[in-house]
C-alpha positions as CSV (number, residue, x, y, z in Angstrom):
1,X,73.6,-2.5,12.3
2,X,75.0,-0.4,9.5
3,X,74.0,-1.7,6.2
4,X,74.9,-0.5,2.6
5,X,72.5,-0.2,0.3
6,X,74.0,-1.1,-4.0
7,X,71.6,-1.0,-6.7
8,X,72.4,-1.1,-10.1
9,X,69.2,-0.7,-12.5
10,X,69.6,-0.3,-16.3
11,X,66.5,0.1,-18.9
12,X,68.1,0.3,-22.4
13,X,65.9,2.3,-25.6
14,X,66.3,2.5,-28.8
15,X,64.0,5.3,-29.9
16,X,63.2,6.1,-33.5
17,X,61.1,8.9,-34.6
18,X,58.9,8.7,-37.2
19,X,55.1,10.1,-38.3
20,X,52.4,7.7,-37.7
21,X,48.8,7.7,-38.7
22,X,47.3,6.6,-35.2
23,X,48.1,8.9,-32.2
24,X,46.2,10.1,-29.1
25,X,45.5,14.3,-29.1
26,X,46.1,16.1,-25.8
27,X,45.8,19.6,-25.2
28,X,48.6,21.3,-23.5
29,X,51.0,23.9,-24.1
30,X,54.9,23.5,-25.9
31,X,57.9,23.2,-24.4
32,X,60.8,26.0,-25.8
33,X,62.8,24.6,-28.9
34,X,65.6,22.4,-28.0
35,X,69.2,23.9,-28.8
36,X,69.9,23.5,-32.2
37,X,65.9,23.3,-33.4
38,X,64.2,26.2,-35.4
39,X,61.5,27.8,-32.8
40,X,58.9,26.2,-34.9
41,X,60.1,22.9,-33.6
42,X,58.9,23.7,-30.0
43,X,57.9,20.5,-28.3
44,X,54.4,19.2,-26.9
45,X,54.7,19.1,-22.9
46,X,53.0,15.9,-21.4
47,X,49.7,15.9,-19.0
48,X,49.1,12.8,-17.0
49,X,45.6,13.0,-18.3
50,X,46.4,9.5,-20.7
51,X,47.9,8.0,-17.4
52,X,46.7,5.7,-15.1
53,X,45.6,7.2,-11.6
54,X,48.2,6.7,-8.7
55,X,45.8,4.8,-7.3
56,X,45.2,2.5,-9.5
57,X,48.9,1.0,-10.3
58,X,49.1,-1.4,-7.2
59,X,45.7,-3.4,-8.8
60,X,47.3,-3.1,-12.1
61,X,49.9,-5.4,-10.6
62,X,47.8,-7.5,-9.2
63,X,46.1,-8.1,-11.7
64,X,49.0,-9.1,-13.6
65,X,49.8,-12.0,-11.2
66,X,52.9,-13.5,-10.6
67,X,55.1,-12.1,-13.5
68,X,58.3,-13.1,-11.5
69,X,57.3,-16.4,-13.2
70,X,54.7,-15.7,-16.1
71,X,55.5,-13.1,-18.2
72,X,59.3,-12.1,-17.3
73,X,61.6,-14.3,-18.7
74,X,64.4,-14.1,-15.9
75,X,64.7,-12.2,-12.5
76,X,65.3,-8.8,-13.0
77,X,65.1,-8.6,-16.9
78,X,61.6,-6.6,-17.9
79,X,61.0,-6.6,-21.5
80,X,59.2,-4.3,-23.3
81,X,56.1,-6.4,-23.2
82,X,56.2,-6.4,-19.7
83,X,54.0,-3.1,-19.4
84,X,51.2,-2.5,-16.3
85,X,49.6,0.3,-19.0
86,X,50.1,1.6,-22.1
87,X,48.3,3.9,-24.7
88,X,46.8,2.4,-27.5
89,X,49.5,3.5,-29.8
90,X,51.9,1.7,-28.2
91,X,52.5,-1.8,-29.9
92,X,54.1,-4.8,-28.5
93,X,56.3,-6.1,-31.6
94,X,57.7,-9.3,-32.4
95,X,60.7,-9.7,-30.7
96,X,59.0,-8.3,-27.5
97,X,59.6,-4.6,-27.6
98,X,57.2,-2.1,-27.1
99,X,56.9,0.6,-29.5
100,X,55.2,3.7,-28.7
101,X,54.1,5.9,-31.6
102,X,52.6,9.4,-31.6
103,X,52.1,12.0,-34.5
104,X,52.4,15.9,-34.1
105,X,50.4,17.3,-31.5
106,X,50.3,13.9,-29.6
107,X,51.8,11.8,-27.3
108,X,51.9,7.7,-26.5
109,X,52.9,6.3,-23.5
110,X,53.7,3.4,-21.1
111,X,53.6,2.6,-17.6
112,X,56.5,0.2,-15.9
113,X,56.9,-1.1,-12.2
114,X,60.5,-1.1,-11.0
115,X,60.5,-4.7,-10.6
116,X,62.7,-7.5,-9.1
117,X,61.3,-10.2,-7.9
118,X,59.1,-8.1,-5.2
119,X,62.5,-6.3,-4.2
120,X,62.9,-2.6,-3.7
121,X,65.0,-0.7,-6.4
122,X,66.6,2.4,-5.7
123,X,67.1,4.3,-8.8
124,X,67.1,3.2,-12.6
125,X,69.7,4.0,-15.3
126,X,68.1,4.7,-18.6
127,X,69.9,4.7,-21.9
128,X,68.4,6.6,-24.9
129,X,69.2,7.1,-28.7
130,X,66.8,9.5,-30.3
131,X,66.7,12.1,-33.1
132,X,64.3,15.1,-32.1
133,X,62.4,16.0,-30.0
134,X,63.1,13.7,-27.4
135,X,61.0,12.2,-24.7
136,X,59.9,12.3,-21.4
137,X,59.5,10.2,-17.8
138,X,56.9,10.2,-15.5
139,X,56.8,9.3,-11.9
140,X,54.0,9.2,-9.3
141,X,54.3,11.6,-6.3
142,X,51.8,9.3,-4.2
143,X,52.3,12.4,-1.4
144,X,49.9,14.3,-4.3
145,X,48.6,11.7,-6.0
146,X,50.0,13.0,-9.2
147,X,52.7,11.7,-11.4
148,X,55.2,14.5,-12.3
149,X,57.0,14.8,-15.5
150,X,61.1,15.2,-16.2
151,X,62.6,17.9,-18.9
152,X,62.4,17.0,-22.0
153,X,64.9,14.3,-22.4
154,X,67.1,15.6,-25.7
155,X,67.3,13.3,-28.4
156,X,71.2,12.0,-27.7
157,X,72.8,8.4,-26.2
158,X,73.6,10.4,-22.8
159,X,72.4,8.0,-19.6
160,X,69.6,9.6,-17.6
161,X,69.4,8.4,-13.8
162,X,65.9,8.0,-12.2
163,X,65.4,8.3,-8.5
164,X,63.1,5.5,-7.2
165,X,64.0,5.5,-3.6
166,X,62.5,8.8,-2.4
167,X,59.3,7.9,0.2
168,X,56.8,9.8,-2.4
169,X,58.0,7.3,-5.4
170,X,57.3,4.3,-3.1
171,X,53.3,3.5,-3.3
172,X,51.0,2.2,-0.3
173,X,51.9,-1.5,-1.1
174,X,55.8,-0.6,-1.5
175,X,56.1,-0.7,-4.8
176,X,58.1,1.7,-7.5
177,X,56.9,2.7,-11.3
178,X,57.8,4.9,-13.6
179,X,56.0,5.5,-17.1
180,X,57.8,6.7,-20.3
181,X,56.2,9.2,-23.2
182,X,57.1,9.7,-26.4
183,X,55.6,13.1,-28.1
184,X,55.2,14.9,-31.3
185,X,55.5,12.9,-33.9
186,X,58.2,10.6,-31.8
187,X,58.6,7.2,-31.5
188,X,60.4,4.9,-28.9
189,X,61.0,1.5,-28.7
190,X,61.4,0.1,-25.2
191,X,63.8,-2.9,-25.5
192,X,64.5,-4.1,-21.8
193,X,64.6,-2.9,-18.2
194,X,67.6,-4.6,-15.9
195,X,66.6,-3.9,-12.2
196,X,69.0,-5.5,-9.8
197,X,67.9,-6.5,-6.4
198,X,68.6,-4.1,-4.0
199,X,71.5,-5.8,-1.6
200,X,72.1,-5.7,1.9
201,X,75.6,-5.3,2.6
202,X,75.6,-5.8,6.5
203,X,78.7,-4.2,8.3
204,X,80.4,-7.7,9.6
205,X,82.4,-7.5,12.6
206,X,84.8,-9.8,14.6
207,X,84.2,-10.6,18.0
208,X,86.4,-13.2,19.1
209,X,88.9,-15.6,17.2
210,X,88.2,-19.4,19.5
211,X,84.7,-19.8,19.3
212,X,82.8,-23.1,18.7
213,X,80.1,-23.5,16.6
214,X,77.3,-23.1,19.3
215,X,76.0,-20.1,19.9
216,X,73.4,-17.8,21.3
217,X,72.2,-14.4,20.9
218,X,70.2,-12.0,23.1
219,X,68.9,-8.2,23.1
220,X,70.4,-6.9,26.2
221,X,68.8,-3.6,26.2
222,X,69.5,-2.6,22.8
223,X,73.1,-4.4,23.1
224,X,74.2,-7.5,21.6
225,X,74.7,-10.2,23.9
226,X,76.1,-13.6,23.0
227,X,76.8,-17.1,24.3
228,X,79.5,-19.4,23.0
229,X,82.0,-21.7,23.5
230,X,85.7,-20.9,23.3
231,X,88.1,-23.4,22.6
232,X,89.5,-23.0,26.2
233,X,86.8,-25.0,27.5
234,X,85.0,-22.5,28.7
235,X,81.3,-20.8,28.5
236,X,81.8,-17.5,27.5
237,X,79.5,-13.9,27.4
238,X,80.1,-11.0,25.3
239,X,78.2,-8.3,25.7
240,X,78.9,-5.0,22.9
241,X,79.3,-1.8,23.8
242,X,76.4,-0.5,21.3
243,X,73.8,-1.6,19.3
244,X,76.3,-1.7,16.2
245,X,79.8,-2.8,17.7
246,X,82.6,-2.7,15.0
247,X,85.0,-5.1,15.8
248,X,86.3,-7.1,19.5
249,X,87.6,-3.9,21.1
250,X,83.7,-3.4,21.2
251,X,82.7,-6.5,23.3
252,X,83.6,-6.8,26.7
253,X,83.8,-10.6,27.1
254,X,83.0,-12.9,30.9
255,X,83.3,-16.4,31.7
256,X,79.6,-18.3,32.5
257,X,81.4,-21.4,33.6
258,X,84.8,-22.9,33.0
259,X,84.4,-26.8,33.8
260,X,81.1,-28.2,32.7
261,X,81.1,-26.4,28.7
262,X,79.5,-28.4,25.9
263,X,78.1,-27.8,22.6
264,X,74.1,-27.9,23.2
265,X,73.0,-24.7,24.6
266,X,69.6,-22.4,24.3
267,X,69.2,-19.2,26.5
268,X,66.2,-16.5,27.4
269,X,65.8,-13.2,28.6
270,X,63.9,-14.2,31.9
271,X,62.6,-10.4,33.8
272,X,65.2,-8.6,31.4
273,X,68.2,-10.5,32.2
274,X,69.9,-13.3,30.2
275,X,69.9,-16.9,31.5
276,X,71.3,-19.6,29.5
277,X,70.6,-24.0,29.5
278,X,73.5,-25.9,28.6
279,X,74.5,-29.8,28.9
280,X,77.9,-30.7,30.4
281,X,80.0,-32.1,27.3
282,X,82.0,-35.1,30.2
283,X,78.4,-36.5,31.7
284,X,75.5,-34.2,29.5
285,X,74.5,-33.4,32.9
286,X,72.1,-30.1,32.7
287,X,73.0,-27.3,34.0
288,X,71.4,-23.3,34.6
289,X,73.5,-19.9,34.1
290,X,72.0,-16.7,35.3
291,X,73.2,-13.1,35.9
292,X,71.2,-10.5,38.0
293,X,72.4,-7.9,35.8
294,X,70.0,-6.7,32.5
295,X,74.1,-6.7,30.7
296,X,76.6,-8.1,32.5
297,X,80.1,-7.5,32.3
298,X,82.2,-9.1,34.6
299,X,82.6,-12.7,35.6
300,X,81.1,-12.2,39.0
301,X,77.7,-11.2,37.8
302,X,77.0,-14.8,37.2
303,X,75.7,-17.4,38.8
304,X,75.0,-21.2,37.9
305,X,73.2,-24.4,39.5
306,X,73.1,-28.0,38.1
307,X,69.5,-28.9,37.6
308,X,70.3,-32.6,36.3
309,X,73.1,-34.6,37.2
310,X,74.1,-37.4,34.5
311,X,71.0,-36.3,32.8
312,X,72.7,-37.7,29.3
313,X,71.1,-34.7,27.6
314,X,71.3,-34.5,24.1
315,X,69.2,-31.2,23.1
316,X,67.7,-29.0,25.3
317,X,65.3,-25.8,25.4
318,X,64.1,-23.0,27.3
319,X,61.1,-20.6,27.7
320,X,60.7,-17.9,30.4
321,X,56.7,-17.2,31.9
322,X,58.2,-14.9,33.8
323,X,57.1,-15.8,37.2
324,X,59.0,-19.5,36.2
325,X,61.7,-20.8,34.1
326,X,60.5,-24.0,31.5
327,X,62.9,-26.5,30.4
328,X,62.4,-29.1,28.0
329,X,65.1,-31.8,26.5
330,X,65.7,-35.1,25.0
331,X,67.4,-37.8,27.1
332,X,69.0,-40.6,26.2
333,X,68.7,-44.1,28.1
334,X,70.9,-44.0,30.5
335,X,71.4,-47.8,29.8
336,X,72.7,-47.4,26.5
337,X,75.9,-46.8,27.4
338,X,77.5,-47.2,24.2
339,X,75.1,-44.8,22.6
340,X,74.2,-47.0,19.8
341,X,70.6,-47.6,20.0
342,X,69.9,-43.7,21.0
343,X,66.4,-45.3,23.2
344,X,65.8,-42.1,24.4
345,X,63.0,-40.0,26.5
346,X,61.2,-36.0,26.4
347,X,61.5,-34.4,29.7
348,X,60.2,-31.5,30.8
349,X,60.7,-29.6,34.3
350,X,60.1,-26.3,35.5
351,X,61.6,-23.9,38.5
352,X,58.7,-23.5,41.5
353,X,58.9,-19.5,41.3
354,X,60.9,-16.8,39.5
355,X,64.1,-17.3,40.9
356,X,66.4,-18.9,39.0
357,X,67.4,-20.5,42.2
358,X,64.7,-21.7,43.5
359,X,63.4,-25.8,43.6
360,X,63.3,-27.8,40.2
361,X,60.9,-30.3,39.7
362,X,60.7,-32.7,36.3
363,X,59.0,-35.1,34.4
364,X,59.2,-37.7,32.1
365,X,57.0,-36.6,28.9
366,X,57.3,-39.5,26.2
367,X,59.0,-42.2,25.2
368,X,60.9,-41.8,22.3
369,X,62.0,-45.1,20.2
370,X,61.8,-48.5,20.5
371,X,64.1,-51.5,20.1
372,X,65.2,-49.8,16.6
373,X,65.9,-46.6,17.8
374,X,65.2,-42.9,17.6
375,X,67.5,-39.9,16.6
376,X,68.3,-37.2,18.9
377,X,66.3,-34.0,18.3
378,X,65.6,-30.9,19.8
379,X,62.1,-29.9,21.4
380,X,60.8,-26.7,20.6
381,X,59.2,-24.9,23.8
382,X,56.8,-22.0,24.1
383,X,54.4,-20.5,26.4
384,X,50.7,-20.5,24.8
385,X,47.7,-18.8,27.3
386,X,50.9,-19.0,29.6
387,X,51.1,-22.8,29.8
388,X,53.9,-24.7,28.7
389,X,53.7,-26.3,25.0
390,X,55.9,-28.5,23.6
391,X,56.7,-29.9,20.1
392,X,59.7,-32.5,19.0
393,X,60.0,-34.8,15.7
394,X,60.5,-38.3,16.4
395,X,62.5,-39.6,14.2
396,X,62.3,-43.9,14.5
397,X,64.6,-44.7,10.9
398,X,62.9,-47.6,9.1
399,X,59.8,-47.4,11.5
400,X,58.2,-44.4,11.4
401,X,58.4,-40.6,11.8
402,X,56.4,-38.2,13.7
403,X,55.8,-34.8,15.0
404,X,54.6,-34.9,18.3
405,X,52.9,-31.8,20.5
406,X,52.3,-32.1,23.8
């Protein structure tokens, strides 16, 4: 499936430059003078030797717990406060900004995780007002294990787009930082980050216009194959022409069965090709639907046997060991005719080898409800060491409720 990727990440700044008596010396050379700056006013160039090591930033955020809760305010807003690191010229204020400060000669610094709620982020928009000389922005290269450094970011309001997404800037426990450094005399004050979640926009596609609501889908060798119900009565199969079908001129569609359709379905691969359960909607009997074919396209390649005559089948599943096919469902007393008191049973049966076809045997499991009654619910079948397991909630309103495994 095609999916589009939006992300829409904004961290607004206000930075105001001033002199400040506490700063933290680094020894590195100057970048040129900006246009319109004397070359005396040639700029300090960061080092990442007052950052964190790559490897250290995913325990930083563990150690800050769950900040989805804590210490952010809402999803997706990241306040100034909300630092991993920071220099120690860098001062949380009042209102919850961080201000970094640094005198000539120095820089101060603060390190940020790209966050949302534990979701990915793809790029972040930053908005900057600043008189010279600017600032810079770090991001890890975890490829290197070094955090690399941007231009000098000139001090003007012009938006300045981070990418996030590239597979360097993503760390070993998926997550995305960035760190921001003031220099020379600069300060910055780091008002808010907003960092969207990144959305899946799956590619939607029609497939047919009478459907009902039951359905079933199945990898049919990288091809989407489904069950349903068409409003013609009839138990239908589409099968798509690739893994990512656009609309119904993509499906080629074949009928399952035509006379015994009703809503309660479940189906398996079983050796590669799809088999489906289903309960008669005019006397919930229980019946089997098979094809030979791993994707079948035409209405011959199926096949279908009753296993259950008037089985007054309410739910039903189905689990494949391969060399046997394992049906379980929920039956209702056949001498509650008018349905009201839904006294009902769990059976379970089982075909005697790996051919759809071959001899079904079944069992009564449980008895489910009394003279109040028990609600109709589906039993979940697996296979566990390859025998048969089976779970079902037993609903008794008034009396009791339980979930039962067997």
């Amino acid at each position: 499936m095609q999916r589009a990727f939006r992300v829409l990440s904004c961290l607004f700044l206000t930075v105001l430059l001033a002199a400040c008596a506490t700063s933290s010396r680094i020894d590195s050379a100057r970048d040129p003078a900006l246009p319109g700056q004397s070359p005396g006013a040639a700029t300090l160039r960061p080092d990442s030797s007052g950052l964190p090591a790559l490897a250290a930033l995913d325990g930083l955020v563990e150690a800050a717990g769950n900040r989805e809760t804590s210490e952010i305010c809402e999803i997706g807003n990241i306040q100034g406060r909300d630092f991993l690191a920071k220099s120690d010229n860098a001062f949380v204020t009042e209102d919850h900004k961080l201000l970094l400060t640094s005198t000539s000669g120095s820089h101060a610094w603060a390190v940020y995780e790209a966050f949302n709620a534990g979701s990915e982020i793809s790029s972040c928009v930053l908005f900057a007002s600043a008189l010279a000389p600017g600032y810079y922005i770090a991001l890890p290269d975890f490829t290197i294990g070094r955090w690399e450094f941007s231009e000098l970011n000139p001090p003007n309001g012009n938006p300045f787009t981070i990418d996030l997404e590239a597979a360097e800037r993503i760390s070993p426990k998926q997550r995305q930082y960035f760190a921001l450094v003031a220099v020379d005399g600069g300060q910055l004050l780091v008002d808010y980050a907003l960092s969207n979640i990144k959305c899946i926009s799956p590619q939607d596609s029609s497939v047919a216009t009478t459907p009902f609501r039951e359905l079933e889908l199945l990898d049919c060798g990288g091809r989407p194959g489904l069950f349903f119900n068409s409003d013609e009565q009839q138990l239908r199969f589409g099968l798509a022409g690739s893994s990512a079908p656009a609309g119904p001129e993509d499906w080629q569609f074949s009928t399952v069965d035509s006379g015994n359709v009703g809503g309660i379905m479940q189906a398996v691969l079983h050796q590669g090709r799809p088999v489906v359960l289903y309960a008669s909607f005019e006397d919930e009997s229980l019946w089997l639907a098979w094809s030979g074919k791993a994707q079948p396209l035409a209405d011959s390649d199926w096949q279908r046997r009753q296993l259950v005559p008037g089985a007054n089948c309410k739910y039903c599943s189905i689990a494949s060991s391969g060399d046997r096919l394992h049906i379980a469902w929920f039956r209702n007393d056949p001498l509650d005719s008018d349905v009201d008191n839904f006294y009902g049973y769990l059976d379970y049966g089982y075909t005697s080898g790996s051919d759809p076809q071959d001899s079904f045997s079944s069992y009564r499991l449980a008895e489910l409800g009394n003279s109040s009654f028990a609600e109709f619910a589906r039993p979940a079948l697996a296979l566990i060491d390859a025998e048969p397991a089976i779970a079902i909630v037993n609903v008794i309103p008034g009396v009791e409720n339980r979930l039962l495994f067997l």
